[in-house]
C-alpha positions in Angstrom: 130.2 64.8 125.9 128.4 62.6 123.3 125.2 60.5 124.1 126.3 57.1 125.4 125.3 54.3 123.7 122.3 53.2 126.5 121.2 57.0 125.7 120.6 56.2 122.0 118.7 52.9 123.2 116.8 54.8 125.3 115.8 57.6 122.7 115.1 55.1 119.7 112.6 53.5 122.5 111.3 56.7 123.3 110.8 58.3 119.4 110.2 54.6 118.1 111.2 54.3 114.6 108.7 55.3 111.8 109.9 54.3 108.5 107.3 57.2 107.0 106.3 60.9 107.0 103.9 61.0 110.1 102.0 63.7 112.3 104.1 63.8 115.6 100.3 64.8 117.1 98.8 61.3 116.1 98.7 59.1 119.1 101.0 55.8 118.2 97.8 53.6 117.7 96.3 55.8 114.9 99.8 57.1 113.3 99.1 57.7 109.5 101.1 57.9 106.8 100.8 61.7 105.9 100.2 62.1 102.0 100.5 65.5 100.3 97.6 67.2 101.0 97.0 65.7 104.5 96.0 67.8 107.4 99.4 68.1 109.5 97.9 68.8 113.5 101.3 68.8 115.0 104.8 68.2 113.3 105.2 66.3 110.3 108.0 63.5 111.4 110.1 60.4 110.2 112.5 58.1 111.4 113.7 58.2 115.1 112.3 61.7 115.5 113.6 63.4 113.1 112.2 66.8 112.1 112.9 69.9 109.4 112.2 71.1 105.8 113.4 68.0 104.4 110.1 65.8 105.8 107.8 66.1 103.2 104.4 64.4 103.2 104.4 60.9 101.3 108.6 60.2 102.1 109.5 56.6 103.4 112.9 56.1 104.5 115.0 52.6 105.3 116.3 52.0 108.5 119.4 52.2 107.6 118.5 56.2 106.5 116.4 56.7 110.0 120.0 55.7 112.1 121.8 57.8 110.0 120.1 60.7 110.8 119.2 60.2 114.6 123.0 60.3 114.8 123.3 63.3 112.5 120.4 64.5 114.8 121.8 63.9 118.0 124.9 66.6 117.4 123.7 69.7 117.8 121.5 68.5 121.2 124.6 67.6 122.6 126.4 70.7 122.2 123.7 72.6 123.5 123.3 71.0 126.7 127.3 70.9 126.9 127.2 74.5 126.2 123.6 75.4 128.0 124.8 74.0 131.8 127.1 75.3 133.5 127.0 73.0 136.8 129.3 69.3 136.1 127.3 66.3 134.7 127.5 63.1 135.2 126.7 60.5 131.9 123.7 59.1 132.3 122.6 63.1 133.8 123.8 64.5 130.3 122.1 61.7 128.6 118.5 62.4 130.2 119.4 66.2 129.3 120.2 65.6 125.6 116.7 63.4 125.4 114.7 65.7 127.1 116.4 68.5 124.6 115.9 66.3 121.6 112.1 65.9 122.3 111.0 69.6 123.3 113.8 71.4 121.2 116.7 73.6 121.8 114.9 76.6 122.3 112.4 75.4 125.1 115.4 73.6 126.9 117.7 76.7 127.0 114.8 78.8 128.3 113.6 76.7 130.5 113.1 76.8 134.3 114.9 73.1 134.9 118.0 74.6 133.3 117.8 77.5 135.2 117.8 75.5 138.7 120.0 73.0 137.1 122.6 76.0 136.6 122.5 77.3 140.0 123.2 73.5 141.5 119.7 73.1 142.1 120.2 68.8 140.7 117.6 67.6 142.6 114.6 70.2 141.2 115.6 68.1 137.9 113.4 65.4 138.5 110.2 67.1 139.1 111.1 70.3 136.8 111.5 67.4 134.0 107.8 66.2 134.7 106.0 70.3 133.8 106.6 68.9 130.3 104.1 66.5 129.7 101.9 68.2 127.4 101.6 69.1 123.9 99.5 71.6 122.3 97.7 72.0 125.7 96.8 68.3 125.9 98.3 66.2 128.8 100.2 62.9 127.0 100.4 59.6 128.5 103.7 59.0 126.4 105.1 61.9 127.1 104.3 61.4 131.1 106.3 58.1 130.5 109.0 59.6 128.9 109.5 62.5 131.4 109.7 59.3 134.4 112.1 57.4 132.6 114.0 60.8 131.7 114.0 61.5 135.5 114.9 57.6 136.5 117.9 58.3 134.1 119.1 61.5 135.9 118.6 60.0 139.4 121.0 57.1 138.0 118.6 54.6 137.0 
């Protein structure tokens, strides 16, 4: 399966789309532009999200760039939560799993307890498993409590 096009919508809304080199730990409101030699607190990000050895402090990107690689991005989140559940999905159910993926990471999806459930036809722990994850370095996060609701509103079929 492939993230359907409402999916995209919903992650660019979600990740927001930073035309610079930020700190993922910033709240929105006091993002900065992270310069070499800047103090990194979380993970140094650009565009819709996007993460990795090629973000280096000072980059700018155009929008054109970000899309390009949310969508180069987006494939190997897919192919883990096509190869990670083993229970039948629904769309907008493999979209909230490919968003929730993208935001805490491969890793942390395929070990987590929601897949586990998930896996042994446990669909309606999803919801609630989804909302353990709203914290990041040990600090509860407003947008990331959004994010888990609308994730869960997704699965249910909203």
């Amino acid at each position: 399966m492939h993230l359907s096009e409402n999916g995209i919508k919903l992650l660019a809304q979600f990740e927001g789309c930073i035309l610079f080199a930020y700190d993922d730990f910033d709240s929105p409101k006091s993002r900065r532009h992270i310069k070499p030699g800047d103090k990194v607190h979380g993970t140094l990000t650009i565009g819709f999200g996007h993460t990795g050895a090629d973000v280096k402090p000072g980059m700018t990107i155009t929008a054109d760039e970000a899309e390009d690689l949310l969508r180069k991005d987006l494939g190997p989140f897919e192919s883990a939560v096509d190869l990670a559940v083993t229970t039948v999905l629904n769309q907008h159910q493999f979209d909230a799993l490919v968003i929730f993926a993208f935001n805490v990471g491969m890793g942390n999806f395929r070990g987590s307890t929601l897949l586990r459930k998930l896996n042994s036809g446990q669909y309606t722990a999803v919801p609630s498993e989804l909302m353990k994850w709203t914290k990041s370095k040990g600090k509860q996060m407003q947008g990331l409590v959004n994010r888990r609701k609308a994730e869960a509103t997704l699965w249910s079929g909203g």
